[in-house]
N, C-alpha and C positions, 0 to 999 in steps of 0.2 A: 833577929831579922836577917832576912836571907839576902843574896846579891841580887839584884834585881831586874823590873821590865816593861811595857811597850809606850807609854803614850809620851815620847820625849818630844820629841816633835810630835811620833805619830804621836802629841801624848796621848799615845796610843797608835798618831798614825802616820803618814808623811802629812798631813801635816805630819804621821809616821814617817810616810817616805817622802812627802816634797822637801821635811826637815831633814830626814836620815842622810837622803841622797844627795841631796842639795847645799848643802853648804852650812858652817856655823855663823853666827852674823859677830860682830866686833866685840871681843871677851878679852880683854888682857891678862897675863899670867898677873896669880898674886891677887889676895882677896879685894875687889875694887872700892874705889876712895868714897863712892856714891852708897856703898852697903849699908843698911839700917844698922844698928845693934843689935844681938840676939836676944833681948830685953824688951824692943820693943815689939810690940803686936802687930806692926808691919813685916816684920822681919821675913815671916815664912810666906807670904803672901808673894812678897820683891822674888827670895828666892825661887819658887815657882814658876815666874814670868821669867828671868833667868833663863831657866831653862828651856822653857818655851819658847824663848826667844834664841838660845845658840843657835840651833841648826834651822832659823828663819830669820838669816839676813836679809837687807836691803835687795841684796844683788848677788849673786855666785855665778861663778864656772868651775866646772869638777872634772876629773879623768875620774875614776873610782873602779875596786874590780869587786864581784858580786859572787859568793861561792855559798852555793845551796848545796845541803847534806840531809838526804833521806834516808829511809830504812836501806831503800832499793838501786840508787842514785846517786851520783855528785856531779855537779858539773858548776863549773867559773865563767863568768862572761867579765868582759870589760866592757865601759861605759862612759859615755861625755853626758854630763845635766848641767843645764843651767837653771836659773831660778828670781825672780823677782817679787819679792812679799811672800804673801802667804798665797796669792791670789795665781799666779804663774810658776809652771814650773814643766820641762822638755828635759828626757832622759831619752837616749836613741844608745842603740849596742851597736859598739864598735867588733866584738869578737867575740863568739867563734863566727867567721867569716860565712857561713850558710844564716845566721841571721843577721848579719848586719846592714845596718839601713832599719831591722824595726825600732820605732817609737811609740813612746807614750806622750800624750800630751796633756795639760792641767790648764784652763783657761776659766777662771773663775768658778762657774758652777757644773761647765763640763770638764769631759773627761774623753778622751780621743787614741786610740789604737793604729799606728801604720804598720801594713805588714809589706814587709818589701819584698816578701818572696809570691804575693800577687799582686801588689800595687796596690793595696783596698785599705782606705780609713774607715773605720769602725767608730759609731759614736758609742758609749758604752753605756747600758739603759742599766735602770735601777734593779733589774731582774737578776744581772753580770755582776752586780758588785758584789758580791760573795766571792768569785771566785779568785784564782791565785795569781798575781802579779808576775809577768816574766818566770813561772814556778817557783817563786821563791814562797815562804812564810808570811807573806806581807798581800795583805786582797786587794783590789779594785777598790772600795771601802776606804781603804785605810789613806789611800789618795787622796782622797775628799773631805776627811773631815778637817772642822775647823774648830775641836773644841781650845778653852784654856784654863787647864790646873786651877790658878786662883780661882778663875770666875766660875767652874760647875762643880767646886769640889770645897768641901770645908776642910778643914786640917789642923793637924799637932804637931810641933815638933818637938822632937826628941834627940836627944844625944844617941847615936847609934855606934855601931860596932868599928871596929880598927880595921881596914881593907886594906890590903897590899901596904901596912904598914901607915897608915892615913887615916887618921882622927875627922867621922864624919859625920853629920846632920841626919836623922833619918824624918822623914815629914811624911803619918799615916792620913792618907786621904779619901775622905768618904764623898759618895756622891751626893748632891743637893736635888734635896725632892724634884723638883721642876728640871732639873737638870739631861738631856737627852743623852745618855752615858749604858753603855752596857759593863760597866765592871761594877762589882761591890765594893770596891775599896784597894787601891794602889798607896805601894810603899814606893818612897823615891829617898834614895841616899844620895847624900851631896858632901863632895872634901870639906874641911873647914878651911883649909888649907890656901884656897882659892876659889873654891865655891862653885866647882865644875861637877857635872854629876858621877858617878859611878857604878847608877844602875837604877834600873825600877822593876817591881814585882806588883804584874797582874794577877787580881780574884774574879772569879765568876760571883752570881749571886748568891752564892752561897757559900762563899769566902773560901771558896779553893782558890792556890793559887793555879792558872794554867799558864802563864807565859813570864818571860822572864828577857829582858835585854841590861844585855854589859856594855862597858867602857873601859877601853883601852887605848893604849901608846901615846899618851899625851905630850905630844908635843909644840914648838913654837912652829906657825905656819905665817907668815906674811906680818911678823908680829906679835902674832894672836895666837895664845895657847886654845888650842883643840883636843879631843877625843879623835884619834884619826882609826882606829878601828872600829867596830860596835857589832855586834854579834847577838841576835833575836832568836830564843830558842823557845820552843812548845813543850812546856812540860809533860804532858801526857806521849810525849814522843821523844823519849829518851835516846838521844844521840844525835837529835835532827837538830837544824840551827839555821841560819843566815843571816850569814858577814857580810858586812861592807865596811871596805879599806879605801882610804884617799891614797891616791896615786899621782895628783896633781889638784891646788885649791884654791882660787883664789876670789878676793872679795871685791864688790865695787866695781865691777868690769862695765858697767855705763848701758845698760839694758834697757830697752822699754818695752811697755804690752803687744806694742805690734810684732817683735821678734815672736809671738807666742801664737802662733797663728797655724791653721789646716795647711796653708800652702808652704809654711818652713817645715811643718811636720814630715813634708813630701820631699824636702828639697836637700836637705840634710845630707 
C-alpha cells in the first residue's frame, strides 16, 4: 500500500479544508489512554473518528502558508483561519499583498467569497463548487462537505507498511451503498505509535488511485502533538501538489458563530 490521500478532514474535504486549514482539535502525543485494543471490533471504527476529528477542533486560530505547484506555476500565499466545529470556519490572505483582505467564509450550509480588490461578496452557488479554491488542488466542494470515515465507509484493518521508519495501521475503506461518496475506496495509514495519521490514498470508481495527501513534521503545538505540514497531490498530474504548513496554532481561543458572519468577512 502506497503513502496516501484526501478525505482527512477533507476526508476528502475541508471538511478537506475547514480540517486541513483550520486547525487539529486536542490529540496528545503517545497512543491515548481511551484507545480500544486492536482486537476489538471498535477498534478501527474509534480510529477513523480520530482522525476526522484532528483537524476538526472545538475552536482554532492558524497563521498557515499555502504553496501551490503546477505544471505552469508556483506561487505561496500566507493566511489567518479560524474555525468553530465543523459548522464555521473564515480563511482571509494575509500575502502577497495585491490579494490581501480576500476571504472565504463557511457558515454552516453556505459558503461566501470576499474579494477585496472590488469590495464584492460572492455567495458561491452549486454550479461554482467545482471549481478551485484560492487556485490551489482543493474546490469549493471540498469546503462543504461533511462526510465521516466511520459512518459512509465500511472498513479493514490491516497491519500496513513501515513509513519514515514507523510501524502503522493501514484501514481499506469501501464506500456504503446509501452513502453520498464519490471515491471507490480510500486507504488511510495511521502510526501505531500514537495513532496520528500518515497519509490517505484516493480511488475513482474504478479503483484508480487519483489523489493522494501526506503528513509531515510532527510536532508538540500547545501540548498537542500535530501534523504541521500536509501536502495534497493529484496523481494524474505528476509534480503538482498543495501544502499547507502551520506557522502559528493554536486551540480553544473562545469563538462563537457570530464571529462567522458577511460583515466580519468584510471587516477583516
Amino acid at each position: 500500500m502506497q503513502v496516501l490521500s484526501r478525505r482527512l478532514m477533507l476526508a476528502g474535504s475541508l471538511a478537506v479544508m475547514t480540517g486541513l486549514l483550520l486547525g487539529p482539535g486536542s490529540v496528545a502525543a503517545g497512543p491515548p489512554a481511551e484507545a480500544p485494543d486492536p482486537s476489538d471490533p471498535k477498534f478501527g471504527a474509534w480510529l477513523l473518528d480520530r482522525v476526522d476529528d484532528l483537524h476538526r477542533g472545538g475552536s482554532s486560530h492558524a497563521v498557515l502558508t499555502m504553496v501551490v505547484k503546477t505544471e505552469r506555476w508556483e506561487r505561496s500565499m500566507s493566511m489567518e483561519a479560524w474555525s468553530l466545529g465543523t459548522d464555521y470556519s473564515l480563511v482571509r490572505i494575509l500575502e502577497p499583498k495585491k490579494e490581501r483582505g480576500t476571504a472565504t467564509l463557511k457558515a454552516k450550509t453556505d459558503l461566501f467569497t470576499y474579494l477585496s480588490k472590488t469590495g464584492r461578496t460572492i455567495k458561491i452557488s452549486g454550479a461554482s463548487m467545482g471549481g478551485s479554491w484560492m487556485g490551489s488542488h482543493y474546490t469549493n466542494d471540498d469546503l462543504m462537505r461533511d462526510s465521516r470515515m466511520a459512518r459512509d465507509f465500511d472498513h479493514v484493518v490491516k497491519n500496513g507498511p513501515t513509513v519514515a521508519g514507523e510501524a502503522t495501521w493501514a484501514l481499506v475503506l469501501t464506500p456504503k451503498p446509501k452513502a453520498a461518496i464519490v471515491w471507490g475506496q480510500v486507504d488511510v495509514l495511521i502510526r501505531k505509535s500514537d495513532l496520528l495519521p500518515v497519509g490517505q490514498l484516493f480511488y475513482d470508481e474504478d479503483l484508480h488511485p487519483i489523489r493522494k495527501l501526506e503528513f509531515f513534521d510532527y510536532q508538540q503545538v500547545g501540548g498537542e502533538m500535530v501534523p504541521k505540514r500536509m501536502r495534497m497531490s493529484p496523481l494524474d498530474k505528476p509534480g503538482e501538489y498543495t501544502e499547507l504548513s502551520y506557522d502559528k496554532l493554536d486551540f480553544n481561543v473562545g469563538l462563537d458563530p457570530e464571529f462567522f458572519s458577511v460583515a466580519q468577512l468584510k471587516s477583516l
